[in-house]
N, C-alpha and C positions, 0 to 999 in steps of 0.2 A: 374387650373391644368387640364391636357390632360387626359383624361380617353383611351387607344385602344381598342376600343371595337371589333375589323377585325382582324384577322390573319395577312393578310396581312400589317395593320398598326403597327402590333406589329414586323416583320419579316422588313419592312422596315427600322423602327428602327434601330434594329440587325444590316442590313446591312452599315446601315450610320456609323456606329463607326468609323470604319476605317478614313473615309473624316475626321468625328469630331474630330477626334483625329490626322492627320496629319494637320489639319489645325491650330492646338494651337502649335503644335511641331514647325510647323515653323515659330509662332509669335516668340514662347521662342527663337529660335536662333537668329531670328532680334534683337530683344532686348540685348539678350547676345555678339554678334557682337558688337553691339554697342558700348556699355559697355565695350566689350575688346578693342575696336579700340581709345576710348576715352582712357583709360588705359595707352595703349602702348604709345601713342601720346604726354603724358604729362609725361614717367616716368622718362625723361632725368631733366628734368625739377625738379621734386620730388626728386631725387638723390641727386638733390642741395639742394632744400630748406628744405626736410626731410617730417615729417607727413605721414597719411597714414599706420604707421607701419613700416615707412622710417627710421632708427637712423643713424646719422651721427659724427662723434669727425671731428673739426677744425687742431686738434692741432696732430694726430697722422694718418687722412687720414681713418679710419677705419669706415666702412658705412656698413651697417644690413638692409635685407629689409624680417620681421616677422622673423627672426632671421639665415638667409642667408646671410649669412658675404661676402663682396670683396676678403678677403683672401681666400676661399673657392672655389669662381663662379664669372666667369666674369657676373656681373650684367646684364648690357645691353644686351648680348644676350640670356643668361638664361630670361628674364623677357619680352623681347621684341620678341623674337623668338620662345624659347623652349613655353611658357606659352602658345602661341595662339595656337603654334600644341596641344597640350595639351587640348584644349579647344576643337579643331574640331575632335580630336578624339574619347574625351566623346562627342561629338554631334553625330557620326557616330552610337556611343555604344548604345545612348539615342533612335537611329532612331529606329535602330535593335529591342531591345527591346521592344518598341512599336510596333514596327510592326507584331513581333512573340504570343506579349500577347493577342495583340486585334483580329488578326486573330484567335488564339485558339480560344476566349470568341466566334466569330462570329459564327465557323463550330461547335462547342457547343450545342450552341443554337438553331441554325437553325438545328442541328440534332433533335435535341428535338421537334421543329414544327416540321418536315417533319416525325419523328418515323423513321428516319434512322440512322441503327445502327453505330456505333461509328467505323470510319476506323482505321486499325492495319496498324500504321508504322513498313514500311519497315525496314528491318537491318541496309542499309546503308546510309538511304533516310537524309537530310536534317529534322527539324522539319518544315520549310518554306515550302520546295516541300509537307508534308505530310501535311501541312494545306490546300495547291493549288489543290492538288488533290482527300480530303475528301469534300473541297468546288466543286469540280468538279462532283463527286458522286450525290453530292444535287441536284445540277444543271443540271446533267447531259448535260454538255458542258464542250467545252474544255478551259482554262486558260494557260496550261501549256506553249502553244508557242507563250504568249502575250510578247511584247517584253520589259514590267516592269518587267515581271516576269524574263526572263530571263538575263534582267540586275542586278536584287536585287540579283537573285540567283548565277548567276555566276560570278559575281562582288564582290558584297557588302557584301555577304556572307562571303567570300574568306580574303578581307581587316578585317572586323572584328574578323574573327577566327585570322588572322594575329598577330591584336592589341592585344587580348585577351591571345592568349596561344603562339604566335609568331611561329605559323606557318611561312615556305615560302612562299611566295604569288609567284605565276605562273602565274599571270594575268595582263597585260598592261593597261591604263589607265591616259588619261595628265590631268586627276583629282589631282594626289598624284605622289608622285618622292621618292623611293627607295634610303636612304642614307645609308654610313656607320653604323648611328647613328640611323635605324630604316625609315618608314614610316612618308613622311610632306604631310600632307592632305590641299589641299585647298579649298578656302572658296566655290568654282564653283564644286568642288566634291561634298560636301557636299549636295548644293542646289539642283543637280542632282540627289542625293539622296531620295530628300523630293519630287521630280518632276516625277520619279519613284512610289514612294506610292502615292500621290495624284492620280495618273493613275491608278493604280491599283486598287484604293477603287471607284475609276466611274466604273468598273469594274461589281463589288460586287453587 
């Protein structure tokens, strides 16, 4: 077991969170990826042969998938289409989150080493820009106009408040495409997402 015996080895720490924790977020989505694309792949397949949570009648055509009836939803693209958006938009939710908790934990702590007192967010600030810039105070250096930052913030921020409270989104991006039916997130958003915070915690 590692004992920190240095300030600075305890503070280094602190700072890696960030990394250690985008770096498992974006195993979890490879694996989850995966796992949905095997999915989709085979569920034409499953349809027919049933299982799974598949039920199907022969004799009346009436086919249930965990108890999502044909007469209801068109299967195929409820389950092929809708499910995967669905997927990467709690991957977005999953990012966010991450990124707001462990930043707190970061400027937290490292206020605590440093005996610098705790910044008062702004009215209107972001809780993201108000971690960027009590991280800023620490360090006295600036973050604000790194260009992760300004993408998580002006971007990613925006897309998730979207998904979340369905905000209008005012913001462009050939990440996600604007439908009747809402926000379709793809998979090169997302990853740009994780490629954003892994930058930002080299940062840190």
């Amino acid at each position: 077991m590692k004992f920190f015996t240095k300030k600075s080895d305890i503070q280094y720490s602190i700072r890696r969170g960030l990394y250690q924790e985008i770096r498992l977020m974006m195993a979890f989505i490879e694996q989850q990826n995966y796992q949905r694309d095997d999915y989709t792949s085979k569920f034409s397949g499953m349809l027919v042969k049933g299982g799974g949570g598949i039920y199907s009648n022969e004799y009346t055509n009436h086919i249930s998938v965990s108890n999502i009836s044909n007469d209801e939803y068109d299967l195929e693209s409820t389950f092929k289409k809708d499910l995967p958006n669905y997927i990467k938009k709690s991957q977005v939710l999953m990012l966010w989150a991450m990124l707001e908790d462990t930043l707190g934990y970061i400027v937290r702590e490292l206020s605590s080493q440093e005996q610098v007192s705790p910044r008062i967010k702004g009215r209107h600030e972001s809780i993201f820009i108000h971690y960027i810039k009590w991280l800023e105070e620490i360090d006295e250096r600036e973050l604000i106009t790194e260009s992760s930052v300004q993408f998580l913030d002006g971007n990613v921020r925006k897309v998730r408040n979207s998904i979340v409270h369905g905000n209008p989104l005012d913001v462009v991006h050939d990440g996600y495409e604007i439908t009747d039916t809402g926000i379709v997130i793809s998979d090169k958003y997302v990853w740009e997402i994780c490629i954003a915070i892994d930058s930002l915690a080299w940062q840190i």
